[in-house]
Backbone bond lengths (Angstrom), bond angles and torsions (degrees), N, CA, C in turn:
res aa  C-N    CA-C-N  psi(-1)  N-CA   C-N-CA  omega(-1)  CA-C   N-CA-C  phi
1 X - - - 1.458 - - 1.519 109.66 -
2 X 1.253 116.63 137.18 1.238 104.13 177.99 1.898 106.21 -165.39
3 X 1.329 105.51 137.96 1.611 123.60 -163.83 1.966 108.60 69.77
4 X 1.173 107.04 50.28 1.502 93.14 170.96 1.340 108.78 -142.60
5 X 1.511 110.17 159.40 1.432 108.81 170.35 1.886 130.61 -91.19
6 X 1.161 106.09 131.78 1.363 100.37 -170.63 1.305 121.26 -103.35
7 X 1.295 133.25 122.40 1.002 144.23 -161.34 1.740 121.53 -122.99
8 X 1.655 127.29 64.03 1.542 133.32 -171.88 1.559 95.51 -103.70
9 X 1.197 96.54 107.05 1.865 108.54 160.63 1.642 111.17 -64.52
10 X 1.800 106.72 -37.18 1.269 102.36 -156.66 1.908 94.05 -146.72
11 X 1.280 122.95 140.99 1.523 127.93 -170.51 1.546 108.29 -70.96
12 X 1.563 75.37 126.20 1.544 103.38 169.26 1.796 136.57 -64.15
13 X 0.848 140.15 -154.18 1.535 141.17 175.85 1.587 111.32 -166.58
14 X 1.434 89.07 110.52 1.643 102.90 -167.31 1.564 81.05 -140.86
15 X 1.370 119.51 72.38 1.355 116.83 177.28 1.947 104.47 -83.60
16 X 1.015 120.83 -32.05 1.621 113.73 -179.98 1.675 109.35 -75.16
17 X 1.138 102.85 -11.31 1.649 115.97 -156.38 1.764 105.11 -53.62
18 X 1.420 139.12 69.54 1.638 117.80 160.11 1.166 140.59 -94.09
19 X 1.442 109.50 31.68 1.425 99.69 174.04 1.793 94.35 -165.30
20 X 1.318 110.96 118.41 1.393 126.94 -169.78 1.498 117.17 -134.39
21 X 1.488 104.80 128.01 1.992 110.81 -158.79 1.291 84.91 -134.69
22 X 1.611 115.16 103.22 1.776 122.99 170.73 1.816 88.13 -101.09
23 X 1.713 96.49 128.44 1.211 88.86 167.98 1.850 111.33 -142.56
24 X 0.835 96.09 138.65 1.945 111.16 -151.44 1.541 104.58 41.07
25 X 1.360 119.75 48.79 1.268 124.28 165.83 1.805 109.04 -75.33
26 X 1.791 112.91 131.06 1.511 101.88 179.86 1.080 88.86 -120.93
27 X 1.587 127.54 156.41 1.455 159.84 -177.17 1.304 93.60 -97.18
28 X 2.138 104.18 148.52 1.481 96.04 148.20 1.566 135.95 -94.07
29 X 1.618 94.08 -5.72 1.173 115.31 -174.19 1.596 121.30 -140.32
30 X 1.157 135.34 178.43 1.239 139.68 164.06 1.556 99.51 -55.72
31 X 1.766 94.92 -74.82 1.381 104.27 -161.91 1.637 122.39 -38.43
32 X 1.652 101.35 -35.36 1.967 123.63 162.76 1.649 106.00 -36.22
33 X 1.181 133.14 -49.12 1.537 150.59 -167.04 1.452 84.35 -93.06
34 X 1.251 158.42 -34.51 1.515 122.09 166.04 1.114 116.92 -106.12
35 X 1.287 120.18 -22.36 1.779 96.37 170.74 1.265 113.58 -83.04
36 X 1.800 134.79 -0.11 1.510 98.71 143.62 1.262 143.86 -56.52
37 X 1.982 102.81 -42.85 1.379 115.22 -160.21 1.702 94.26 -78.36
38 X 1.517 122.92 -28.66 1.433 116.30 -171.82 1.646 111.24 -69.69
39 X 1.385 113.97 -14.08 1.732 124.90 149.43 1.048 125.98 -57.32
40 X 1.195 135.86 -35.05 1.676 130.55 -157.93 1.951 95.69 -117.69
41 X 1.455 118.45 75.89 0.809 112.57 173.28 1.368 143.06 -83.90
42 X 1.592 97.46 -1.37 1.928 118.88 153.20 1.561 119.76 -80.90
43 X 1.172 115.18 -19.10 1.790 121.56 177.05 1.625 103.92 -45.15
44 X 1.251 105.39 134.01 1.646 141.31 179.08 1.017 105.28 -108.79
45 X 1.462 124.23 -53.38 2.182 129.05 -139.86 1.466 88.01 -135.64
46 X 1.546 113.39 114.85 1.330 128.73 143.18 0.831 153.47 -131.52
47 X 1.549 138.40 88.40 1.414 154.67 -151.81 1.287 102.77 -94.11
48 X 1.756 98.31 125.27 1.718 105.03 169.97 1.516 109.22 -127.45
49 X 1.190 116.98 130.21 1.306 102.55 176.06 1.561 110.14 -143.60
50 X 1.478 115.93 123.12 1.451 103.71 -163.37 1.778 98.77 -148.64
51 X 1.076 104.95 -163.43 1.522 118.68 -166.14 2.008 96.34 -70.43
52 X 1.561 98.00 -51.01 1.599 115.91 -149.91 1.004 118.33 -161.59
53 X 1.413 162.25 159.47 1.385 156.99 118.31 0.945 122.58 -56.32
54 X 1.756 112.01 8.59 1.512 124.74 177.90 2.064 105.42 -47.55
55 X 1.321 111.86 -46.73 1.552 119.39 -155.68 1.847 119.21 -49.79
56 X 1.913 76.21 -41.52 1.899 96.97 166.37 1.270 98.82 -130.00
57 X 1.763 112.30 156.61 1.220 122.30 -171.53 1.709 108.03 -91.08
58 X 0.914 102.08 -41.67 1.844 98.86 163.72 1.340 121.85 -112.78
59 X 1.471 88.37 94.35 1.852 75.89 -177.75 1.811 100.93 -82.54
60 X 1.305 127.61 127.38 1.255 142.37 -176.72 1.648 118.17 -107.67
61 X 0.877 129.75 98.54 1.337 146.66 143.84 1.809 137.30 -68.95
62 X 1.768 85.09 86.82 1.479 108.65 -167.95 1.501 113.10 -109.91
63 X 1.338 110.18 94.83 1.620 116.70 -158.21 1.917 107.17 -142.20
64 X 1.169 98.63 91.80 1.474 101.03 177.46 1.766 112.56 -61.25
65 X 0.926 102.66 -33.51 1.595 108.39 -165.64 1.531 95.42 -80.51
66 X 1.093 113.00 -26.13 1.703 100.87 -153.80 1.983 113.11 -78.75
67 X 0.995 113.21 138.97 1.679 129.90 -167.78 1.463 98.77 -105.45
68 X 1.439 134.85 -42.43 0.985 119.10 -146.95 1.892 109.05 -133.65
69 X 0.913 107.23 96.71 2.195 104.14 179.12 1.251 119.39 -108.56
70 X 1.091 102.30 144.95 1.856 111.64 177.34 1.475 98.28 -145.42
71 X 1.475 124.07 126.67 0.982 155.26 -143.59 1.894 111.11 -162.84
72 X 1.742 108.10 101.67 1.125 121.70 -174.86 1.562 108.30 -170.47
73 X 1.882 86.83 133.62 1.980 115.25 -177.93 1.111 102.50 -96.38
74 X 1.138 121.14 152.79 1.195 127.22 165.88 1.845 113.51 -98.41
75 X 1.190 111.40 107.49 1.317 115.28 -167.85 1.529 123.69 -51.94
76 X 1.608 104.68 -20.68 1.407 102.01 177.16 0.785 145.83 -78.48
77 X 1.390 122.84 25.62 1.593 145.83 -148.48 1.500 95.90 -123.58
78 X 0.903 150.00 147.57 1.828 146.80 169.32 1.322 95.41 -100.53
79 X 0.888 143.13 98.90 1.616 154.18 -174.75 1.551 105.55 -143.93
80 X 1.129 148.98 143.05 0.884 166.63 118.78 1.827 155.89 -98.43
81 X 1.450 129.15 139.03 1.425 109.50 -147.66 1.434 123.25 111.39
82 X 1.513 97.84 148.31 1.420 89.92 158.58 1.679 100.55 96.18
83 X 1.507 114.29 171.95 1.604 118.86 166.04 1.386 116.68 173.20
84 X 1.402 104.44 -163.50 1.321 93.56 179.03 1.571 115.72 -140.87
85 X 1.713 122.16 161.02 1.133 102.16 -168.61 1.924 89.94 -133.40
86 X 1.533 96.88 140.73 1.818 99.08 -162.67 1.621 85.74 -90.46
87 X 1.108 130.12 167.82 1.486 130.87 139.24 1.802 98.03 -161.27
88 X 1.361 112.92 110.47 1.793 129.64 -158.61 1.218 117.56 -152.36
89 X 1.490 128.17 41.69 1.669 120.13 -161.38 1.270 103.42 -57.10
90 X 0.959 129.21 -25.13 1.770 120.02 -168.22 1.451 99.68 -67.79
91 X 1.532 123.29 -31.62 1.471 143.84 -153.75 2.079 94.98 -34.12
92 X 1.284 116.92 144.40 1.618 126.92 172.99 1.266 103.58 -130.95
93 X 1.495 117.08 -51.14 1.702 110.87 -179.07 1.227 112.69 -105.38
94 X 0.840 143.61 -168.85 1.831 156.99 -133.17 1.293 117.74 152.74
95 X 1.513 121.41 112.47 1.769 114.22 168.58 0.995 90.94 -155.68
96 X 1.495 118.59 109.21 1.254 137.60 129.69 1.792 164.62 -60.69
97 X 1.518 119.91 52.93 1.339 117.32 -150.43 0.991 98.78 -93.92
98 X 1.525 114.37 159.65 1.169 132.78 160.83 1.505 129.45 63.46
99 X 1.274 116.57 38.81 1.340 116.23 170.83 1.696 119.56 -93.83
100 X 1.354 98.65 111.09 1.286 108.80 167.78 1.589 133.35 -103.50
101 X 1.050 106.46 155.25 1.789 111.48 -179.05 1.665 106.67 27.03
102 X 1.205 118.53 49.49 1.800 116.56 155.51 1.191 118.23 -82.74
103 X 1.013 114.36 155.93 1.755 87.76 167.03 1.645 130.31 -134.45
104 X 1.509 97.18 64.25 1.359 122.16 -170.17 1.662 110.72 165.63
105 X 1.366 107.74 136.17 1.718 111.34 -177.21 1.906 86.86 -138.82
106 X 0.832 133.27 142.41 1.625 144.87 -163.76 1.699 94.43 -159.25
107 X 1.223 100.98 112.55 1.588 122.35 170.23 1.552 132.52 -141.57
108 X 1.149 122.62 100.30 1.628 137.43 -139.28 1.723 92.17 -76.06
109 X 0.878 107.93 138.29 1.619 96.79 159.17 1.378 123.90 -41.47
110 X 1.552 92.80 135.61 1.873 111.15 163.95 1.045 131.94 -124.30
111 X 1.509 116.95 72.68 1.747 128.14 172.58 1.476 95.26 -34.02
112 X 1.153 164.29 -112.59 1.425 135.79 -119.79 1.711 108.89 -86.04
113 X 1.332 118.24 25.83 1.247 84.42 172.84 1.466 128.84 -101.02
114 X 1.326 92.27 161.51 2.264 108.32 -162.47 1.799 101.12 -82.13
115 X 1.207 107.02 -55.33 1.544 114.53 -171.20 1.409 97.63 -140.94
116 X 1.514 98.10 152.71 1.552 131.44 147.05 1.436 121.50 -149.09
117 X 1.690 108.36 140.70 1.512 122.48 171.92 1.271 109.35 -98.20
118 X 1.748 117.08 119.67 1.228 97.74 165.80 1.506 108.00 -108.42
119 X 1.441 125.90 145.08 2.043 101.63 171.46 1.304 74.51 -155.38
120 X 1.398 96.40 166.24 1.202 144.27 -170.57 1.704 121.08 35.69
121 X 1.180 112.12 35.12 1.776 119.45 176.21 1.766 104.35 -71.06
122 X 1.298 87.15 131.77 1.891 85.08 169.53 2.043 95.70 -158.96
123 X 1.354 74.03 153.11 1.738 77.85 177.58 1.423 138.25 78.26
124 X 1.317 119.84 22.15 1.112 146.04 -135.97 1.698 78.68 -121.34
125 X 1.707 116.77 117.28 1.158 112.64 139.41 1.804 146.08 -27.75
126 X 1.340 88.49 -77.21 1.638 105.72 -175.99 1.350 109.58 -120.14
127 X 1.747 110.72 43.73 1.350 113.65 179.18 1.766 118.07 -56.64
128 X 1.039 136.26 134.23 1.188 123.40 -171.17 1.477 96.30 -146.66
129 X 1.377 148.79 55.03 1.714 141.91 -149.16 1.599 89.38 -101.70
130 X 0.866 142.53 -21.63 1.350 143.30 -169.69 1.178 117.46 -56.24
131 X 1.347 110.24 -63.08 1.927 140.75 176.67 1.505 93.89 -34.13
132 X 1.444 109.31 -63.17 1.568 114.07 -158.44 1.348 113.24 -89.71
133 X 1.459 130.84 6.41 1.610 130.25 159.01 1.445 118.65 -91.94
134 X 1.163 147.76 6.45 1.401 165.51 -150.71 1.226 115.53 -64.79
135 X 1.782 105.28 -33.82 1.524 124.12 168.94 1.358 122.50 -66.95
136 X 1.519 108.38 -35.35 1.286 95.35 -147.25 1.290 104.85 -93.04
137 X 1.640 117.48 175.43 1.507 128.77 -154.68 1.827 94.18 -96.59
138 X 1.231 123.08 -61.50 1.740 125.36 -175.30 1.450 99.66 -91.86
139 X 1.409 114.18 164.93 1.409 116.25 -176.81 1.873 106.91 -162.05
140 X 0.957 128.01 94.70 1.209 112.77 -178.42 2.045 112.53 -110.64
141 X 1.181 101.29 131.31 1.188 112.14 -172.94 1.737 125.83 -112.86
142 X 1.340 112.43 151.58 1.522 101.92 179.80 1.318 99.94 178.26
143 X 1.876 107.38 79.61 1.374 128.20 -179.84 1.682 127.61 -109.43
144 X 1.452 99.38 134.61 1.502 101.04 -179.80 1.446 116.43 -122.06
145 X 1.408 97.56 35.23 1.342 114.52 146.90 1.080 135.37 -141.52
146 X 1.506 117.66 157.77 1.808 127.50 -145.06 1.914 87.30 -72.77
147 X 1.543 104.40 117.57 1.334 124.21 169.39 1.515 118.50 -70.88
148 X 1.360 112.74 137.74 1.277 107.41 176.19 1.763 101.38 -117.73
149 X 1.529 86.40 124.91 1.960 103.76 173.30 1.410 98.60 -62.69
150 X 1.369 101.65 156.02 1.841 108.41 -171.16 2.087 92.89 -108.16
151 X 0.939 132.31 147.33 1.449 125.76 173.50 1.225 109.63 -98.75
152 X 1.655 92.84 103.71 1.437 115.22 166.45 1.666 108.60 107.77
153 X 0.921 80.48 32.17 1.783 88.38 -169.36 1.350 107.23 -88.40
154 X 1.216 126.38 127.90 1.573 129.49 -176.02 1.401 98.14 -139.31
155 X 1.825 85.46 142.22 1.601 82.74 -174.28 1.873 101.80 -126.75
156 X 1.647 98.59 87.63 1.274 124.34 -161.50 1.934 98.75 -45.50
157 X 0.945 113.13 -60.46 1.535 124.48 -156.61 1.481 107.01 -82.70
158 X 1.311 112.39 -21.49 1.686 116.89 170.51 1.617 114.69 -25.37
159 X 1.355 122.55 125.95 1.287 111.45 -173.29 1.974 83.04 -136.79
160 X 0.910 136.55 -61.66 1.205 144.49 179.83 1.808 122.33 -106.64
161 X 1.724 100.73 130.05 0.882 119.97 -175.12 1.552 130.46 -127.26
162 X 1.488 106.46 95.34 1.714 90.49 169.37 1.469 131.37 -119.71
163 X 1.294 111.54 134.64 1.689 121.08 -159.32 1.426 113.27 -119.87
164 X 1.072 103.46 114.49 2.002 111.42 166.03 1.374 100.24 -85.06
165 X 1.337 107.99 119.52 1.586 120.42 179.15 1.989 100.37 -86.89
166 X 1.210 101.79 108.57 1.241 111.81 -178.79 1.249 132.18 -72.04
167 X 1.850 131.44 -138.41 0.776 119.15 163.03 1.494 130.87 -125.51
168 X 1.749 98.59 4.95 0.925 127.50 -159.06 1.639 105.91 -132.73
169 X 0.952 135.69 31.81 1.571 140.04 159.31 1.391 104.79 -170.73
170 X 1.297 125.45 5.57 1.767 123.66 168.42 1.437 103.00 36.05
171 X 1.524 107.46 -151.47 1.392 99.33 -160.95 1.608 122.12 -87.20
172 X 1.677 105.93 15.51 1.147 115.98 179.71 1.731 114.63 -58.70
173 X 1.308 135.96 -6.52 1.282 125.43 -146.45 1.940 81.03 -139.13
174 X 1.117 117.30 -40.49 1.628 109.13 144.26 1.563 117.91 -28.59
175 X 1.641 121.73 -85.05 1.007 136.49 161.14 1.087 130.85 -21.88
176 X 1.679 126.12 -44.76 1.502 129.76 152.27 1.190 120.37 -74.39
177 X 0.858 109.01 -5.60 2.147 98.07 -179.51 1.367 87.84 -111.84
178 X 1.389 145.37 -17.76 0.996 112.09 173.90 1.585 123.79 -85.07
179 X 1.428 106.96 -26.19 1.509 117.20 171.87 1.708 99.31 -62.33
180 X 1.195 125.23 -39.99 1.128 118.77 -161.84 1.750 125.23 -83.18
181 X 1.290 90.56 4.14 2.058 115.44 -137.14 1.896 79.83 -117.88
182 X 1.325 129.50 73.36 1.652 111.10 -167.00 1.672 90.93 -110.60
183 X 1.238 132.81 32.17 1.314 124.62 152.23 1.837 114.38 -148.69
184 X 1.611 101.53 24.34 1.414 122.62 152.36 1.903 124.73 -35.91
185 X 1.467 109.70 122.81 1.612 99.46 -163.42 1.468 97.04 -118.28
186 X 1.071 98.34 -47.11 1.534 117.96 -173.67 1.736 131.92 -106.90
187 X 1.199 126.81 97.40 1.604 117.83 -157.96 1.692 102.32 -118.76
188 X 1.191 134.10 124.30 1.299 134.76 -155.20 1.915 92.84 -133.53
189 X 1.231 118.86 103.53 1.976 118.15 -175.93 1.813 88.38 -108.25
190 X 1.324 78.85 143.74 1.412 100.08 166.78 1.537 105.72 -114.62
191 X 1.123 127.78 133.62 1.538 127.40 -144.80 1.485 96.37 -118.06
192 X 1.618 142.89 139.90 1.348 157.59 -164.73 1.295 114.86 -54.79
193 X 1.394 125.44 163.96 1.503 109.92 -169.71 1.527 88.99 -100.35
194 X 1.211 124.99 5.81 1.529 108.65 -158.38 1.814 106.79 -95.21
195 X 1.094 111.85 147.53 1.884 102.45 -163.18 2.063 91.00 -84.88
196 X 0.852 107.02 -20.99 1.402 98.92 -170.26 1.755 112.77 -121.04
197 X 1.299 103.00 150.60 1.683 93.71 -167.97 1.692 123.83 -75.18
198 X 1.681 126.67 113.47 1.325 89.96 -161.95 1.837 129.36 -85.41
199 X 0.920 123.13 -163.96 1.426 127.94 -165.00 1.798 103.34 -51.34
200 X 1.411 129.65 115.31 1.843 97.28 -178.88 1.151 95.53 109.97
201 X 1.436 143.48 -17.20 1.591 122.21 -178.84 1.752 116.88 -111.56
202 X 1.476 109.52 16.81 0.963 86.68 -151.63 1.834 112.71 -85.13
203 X 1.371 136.14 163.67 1.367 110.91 -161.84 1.550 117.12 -100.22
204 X 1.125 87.00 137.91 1.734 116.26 -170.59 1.677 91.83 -76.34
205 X 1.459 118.85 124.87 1.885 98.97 -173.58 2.384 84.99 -105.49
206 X 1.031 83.33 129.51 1.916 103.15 154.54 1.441 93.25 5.94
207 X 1.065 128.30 154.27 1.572 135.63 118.77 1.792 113.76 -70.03
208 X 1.171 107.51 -48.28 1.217 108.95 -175.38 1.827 114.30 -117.78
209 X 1.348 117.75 127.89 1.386 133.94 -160.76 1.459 88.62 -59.47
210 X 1.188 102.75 119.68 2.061 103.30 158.09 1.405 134.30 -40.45
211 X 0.845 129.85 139.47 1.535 106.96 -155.90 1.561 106.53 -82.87
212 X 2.188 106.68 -20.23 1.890 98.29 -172.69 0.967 91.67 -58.05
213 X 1.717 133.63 -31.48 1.857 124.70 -144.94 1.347 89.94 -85.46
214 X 1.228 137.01 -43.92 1.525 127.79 172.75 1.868 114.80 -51.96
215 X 1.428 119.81 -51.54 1.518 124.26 -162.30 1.773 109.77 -109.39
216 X 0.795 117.88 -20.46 1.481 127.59 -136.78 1.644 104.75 -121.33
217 X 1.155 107.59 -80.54 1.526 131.00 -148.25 1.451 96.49 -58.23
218 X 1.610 124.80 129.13 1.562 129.76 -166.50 1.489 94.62 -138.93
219 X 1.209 151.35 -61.32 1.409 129.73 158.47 1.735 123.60 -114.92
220 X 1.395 96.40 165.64 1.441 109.45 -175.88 1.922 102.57 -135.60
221 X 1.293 112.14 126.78 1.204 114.26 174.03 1.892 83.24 -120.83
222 X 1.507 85.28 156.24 1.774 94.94 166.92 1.900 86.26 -163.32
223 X 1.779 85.93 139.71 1.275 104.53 175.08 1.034 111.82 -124.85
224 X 1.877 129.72 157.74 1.095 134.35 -156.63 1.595 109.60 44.28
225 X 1.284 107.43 59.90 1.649 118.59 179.11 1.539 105.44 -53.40
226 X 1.351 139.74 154.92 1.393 124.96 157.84 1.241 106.17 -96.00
227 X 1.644 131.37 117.59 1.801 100.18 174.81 1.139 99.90 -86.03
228 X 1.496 125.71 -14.20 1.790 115.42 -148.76 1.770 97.87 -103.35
229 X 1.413 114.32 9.83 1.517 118.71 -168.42 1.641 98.46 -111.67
230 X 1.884 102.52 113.73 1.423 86.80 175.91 1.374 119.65 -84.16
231 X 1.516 155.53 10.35 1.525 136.43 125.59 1.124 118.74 -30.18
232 X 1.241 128.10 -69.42 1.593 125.39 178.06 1.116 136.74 -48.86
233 X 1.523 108.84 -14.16 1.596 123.52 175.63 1.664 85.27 -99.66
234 X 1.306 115.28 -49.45 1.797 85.92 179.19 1.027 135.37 -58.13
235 X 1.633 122.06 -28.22 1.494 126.92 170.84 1.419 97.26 -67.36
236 X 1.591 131.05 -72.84 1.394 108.70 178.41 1.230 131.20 -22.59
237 X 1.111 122.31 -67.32 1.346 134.73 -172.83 1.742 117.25 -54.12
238 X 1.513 109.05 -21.05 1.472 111.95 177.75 1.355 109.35 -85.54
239 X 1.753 115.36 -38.50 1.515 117.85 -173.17 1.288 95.55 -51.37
240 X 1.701 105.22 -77.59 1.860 97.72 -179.18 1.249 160.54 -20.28
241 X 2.089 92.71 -31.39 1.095 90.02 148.69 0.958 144.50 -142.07
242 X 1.138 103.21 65.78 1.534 134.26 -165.30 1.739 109.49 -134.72
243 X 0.755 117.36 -17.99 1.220 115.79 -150.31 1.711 102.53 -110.95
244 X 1.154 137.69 71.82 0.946 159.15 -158.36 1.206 111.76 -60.90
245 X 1.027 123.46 -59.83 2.045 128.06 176.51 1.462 115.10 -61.95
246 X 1.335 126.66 -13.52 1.277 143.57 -134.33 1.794 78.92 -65.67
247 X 1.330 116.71 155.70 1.417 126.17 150.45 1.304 115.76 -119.28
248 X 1.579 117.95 -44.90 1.644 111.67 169.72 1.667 119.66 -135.91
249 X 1.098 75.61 137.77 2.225 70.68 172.45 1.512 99.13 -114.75
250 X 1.274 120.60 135.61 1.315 116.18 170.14 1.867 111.26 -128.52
251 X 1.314 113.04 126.26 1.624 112.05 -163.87 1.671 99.54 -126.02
252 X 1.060 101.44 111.27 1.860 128.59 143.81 1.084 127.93 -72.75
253 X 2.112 90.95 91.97 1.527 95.51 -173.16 1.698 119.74 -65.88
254 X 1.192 118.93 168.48 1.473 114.87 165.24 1.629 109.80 -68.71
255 X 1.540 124.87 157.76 1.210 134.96 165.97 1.202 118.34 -58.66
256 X 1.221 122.14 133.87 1.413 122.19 168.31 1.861 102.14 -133.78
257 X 1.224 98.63 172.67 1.454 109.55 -176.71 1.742 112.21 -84.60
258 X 1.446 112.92 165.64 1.905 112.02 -174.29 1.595 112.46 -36.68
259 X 1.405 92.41 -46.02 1.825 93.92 -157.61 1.455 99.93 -93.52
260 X 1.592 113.51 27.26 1.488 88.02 156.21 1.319 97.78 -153.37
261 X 1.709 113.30 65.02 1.826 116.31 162.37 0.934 99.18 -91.13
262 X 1.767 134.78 -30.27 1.002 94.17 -160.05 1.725 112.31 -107.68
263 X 1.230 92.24 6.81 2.191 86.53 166.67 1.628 87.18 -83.04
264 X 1.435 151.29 -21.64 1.158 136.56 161.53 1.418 111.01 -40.79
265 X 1.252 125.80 -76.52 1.455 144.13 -154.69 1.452 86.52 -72.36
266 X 1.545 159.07 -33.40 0.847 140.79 174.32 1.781 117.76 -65.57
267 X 1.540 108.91 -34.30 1.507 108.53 166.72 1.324 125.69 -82.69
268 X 1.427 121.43 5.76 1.489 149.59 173.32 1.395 99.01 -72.82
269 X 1.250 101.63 -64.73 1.502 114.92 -165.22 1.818 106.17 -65.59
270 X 1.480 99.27 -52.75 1.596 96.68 168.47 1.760 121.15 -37.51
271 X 1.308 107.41 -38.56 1.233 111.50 -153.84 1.994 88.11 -79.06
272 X 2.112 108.93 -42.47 1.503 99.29 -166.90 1.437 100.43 -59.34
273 X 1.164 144.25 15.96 1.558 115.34 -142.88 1.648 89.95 -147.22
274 X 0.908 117.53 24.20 1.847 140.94 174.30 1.540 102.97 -99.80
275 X 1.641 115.52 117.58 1.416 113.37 176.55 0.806 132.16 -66.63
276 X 1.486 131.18 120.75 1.460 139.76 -147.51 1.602 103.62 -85.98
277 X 1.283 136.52 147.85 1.364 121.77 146.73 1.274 134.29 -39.43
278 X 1.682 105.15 -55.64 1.027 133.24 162.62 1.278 134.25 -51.80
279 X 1.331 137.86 76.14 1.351 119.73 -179.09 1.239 128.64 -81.76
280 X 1.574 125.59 12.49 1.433 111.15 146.81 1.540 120.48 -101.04
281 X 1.082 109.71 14.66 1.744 119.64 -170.99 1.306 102.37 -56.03
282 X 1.619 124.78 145.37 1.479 125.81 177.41 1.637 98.19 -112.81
283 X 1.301 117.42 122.08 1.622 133.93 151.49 1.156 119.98 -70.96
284 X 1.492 126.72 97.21 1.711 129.70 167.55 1.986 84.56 -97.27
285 X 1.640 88.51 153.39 1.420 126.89 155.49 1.546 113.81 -122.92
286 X 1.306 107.91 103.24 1.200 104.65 175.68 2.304 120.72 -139.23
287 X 1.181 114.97 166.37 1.211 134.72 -47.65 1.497 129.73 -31.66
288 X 1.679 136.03 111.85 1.556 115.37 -164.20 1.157 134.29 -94.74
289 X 1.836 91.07 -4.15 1.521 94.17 165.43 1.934 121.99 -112.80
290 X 1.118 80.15 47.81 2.043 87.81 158.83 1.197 125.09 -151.52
């Protein structure tokens, strides 16, 4: 369904119903947003993608059956308000884009879930998405808003990790998922656009070695490497050697202009020539000639 208004006083019956794509669909009501979904009590797959949740103030998504959500605003709308509240134990996937200026995201725990994407969240009052992913095995992130660590939160089954180091929690949220991440295999950073480190990021290293980087941790890709940023050479420089299981790290430096590859390739080289934990670990630099 998509561009219409929906209007259920009273719940429907969409008992075959598994796989449902509302797109700029508006409600007249809350109650409109549950007595559809409280109809379709075989639904798995639900894609929403709309202007805002401005139309209803809670839009609520209460779906035992459902495995699979995708959930995305389109930012270009000036809308504000409003949110959403998950409740999905069956839930496995998770993708979340683009939520702007809501002001509330509510997501119940999901013992089975495998993956979730979160990108581009910002502005979120009482954002708290952390608490309620704990289960899952992949996790990819890319937040521009100030994260709140959950106490005591372990994220037992974590096997893969990818993080856009932002601008707004630096490498603090690195630092917690990795302490928190103790059967972490795979860690993939996407590194800041900014050439210089700003005021507030600079990295605080562990007191105590993480335990994936001790048992666990087998590759590391990072893109948009910084070479010329000294945080980023300090986090590099700690994984390496720390990170004992490691088999490959592979780093995508940032671009720089002709006349300066080769003070690049000289902090390249600094970085290969740092004792690895790992002594069979393989170091690619790649792309190395741009």
């Amino acid at each position: 369904m998509h561009h219409v208004l929906l209007d259920f006083p009273s719940r429907v019956c969409f008992n075959a119903l598994r796989e449902l794509h509302l797109f700029h669909v508006e409600f007249k009501d809350e109650a409109s947003v549950c007595n559809l979904l409280y109809g379709c009590p075989r639904l798995q797959d639900l894609v929403v993608t709309q202007y805002s949740s401005i139309d209803v103030e809670t839009y609520t998504i209460a779906v035992p059956s459902l495995q699979r959500l995708t959930i995305e605003e389109d930012s270009s709308q000036d809308m504000y308000g409003g949110g959403y509240v998950i409740n999905a134990p069956s839930l496995k996937y998770l993708n979340i884009k683009g939520l702007y200026c809501i002001d509330f995201f509510l997501f119940e725990n999901a013992p089975e879930l495998v993956e979730a994407k979160i990108n581009d969240v910002s502005e979120i009052d009482n954002e708290n998405i952390l608490a309620s992913l704990t289960s899952a095995k992949r996790l990819s992130f890319q937040f521009t808003v100030e994260v709140k660590y959950p106490t005591g939160g372990i994220f037992y089954q974590l096997v893969f990790l990818k993080l856009r180091i932002d601008d707004i929690n630096g490498w603090n949220l690195l630092s917690f998922m990795l302490d928190s991440s103790p059967k972490l295999q795979s860690l993939k950073l996407y590194g800041s656009c900014w050439e210089d480190c700003p005021v507030g990021w600079e990295w605080t290293q562990p007191k105590c070695v993480p335990e994936c980087l001790l048992l666990h941790l087998e590759t590391l890709v990072w893109r948009r490497y910084g070479w010329q940023r000294e945080d980023e050479k300090q986090v590099a420089t700690y994984i390496l050697k720390n990170a004992r299981e490691l088999k490959k790290a592979t780093f995508d430096p940032t671009y720089v202009k002709p006349e300066e590859l080769e003070k690049r390739r000289e902090m390249l080289n600094v970085l290969a020539s740092v004792a690895r934990a790992s002594t069979s670990s393989h170091l690619v630099f790649e792309p190395v000639g741009r």
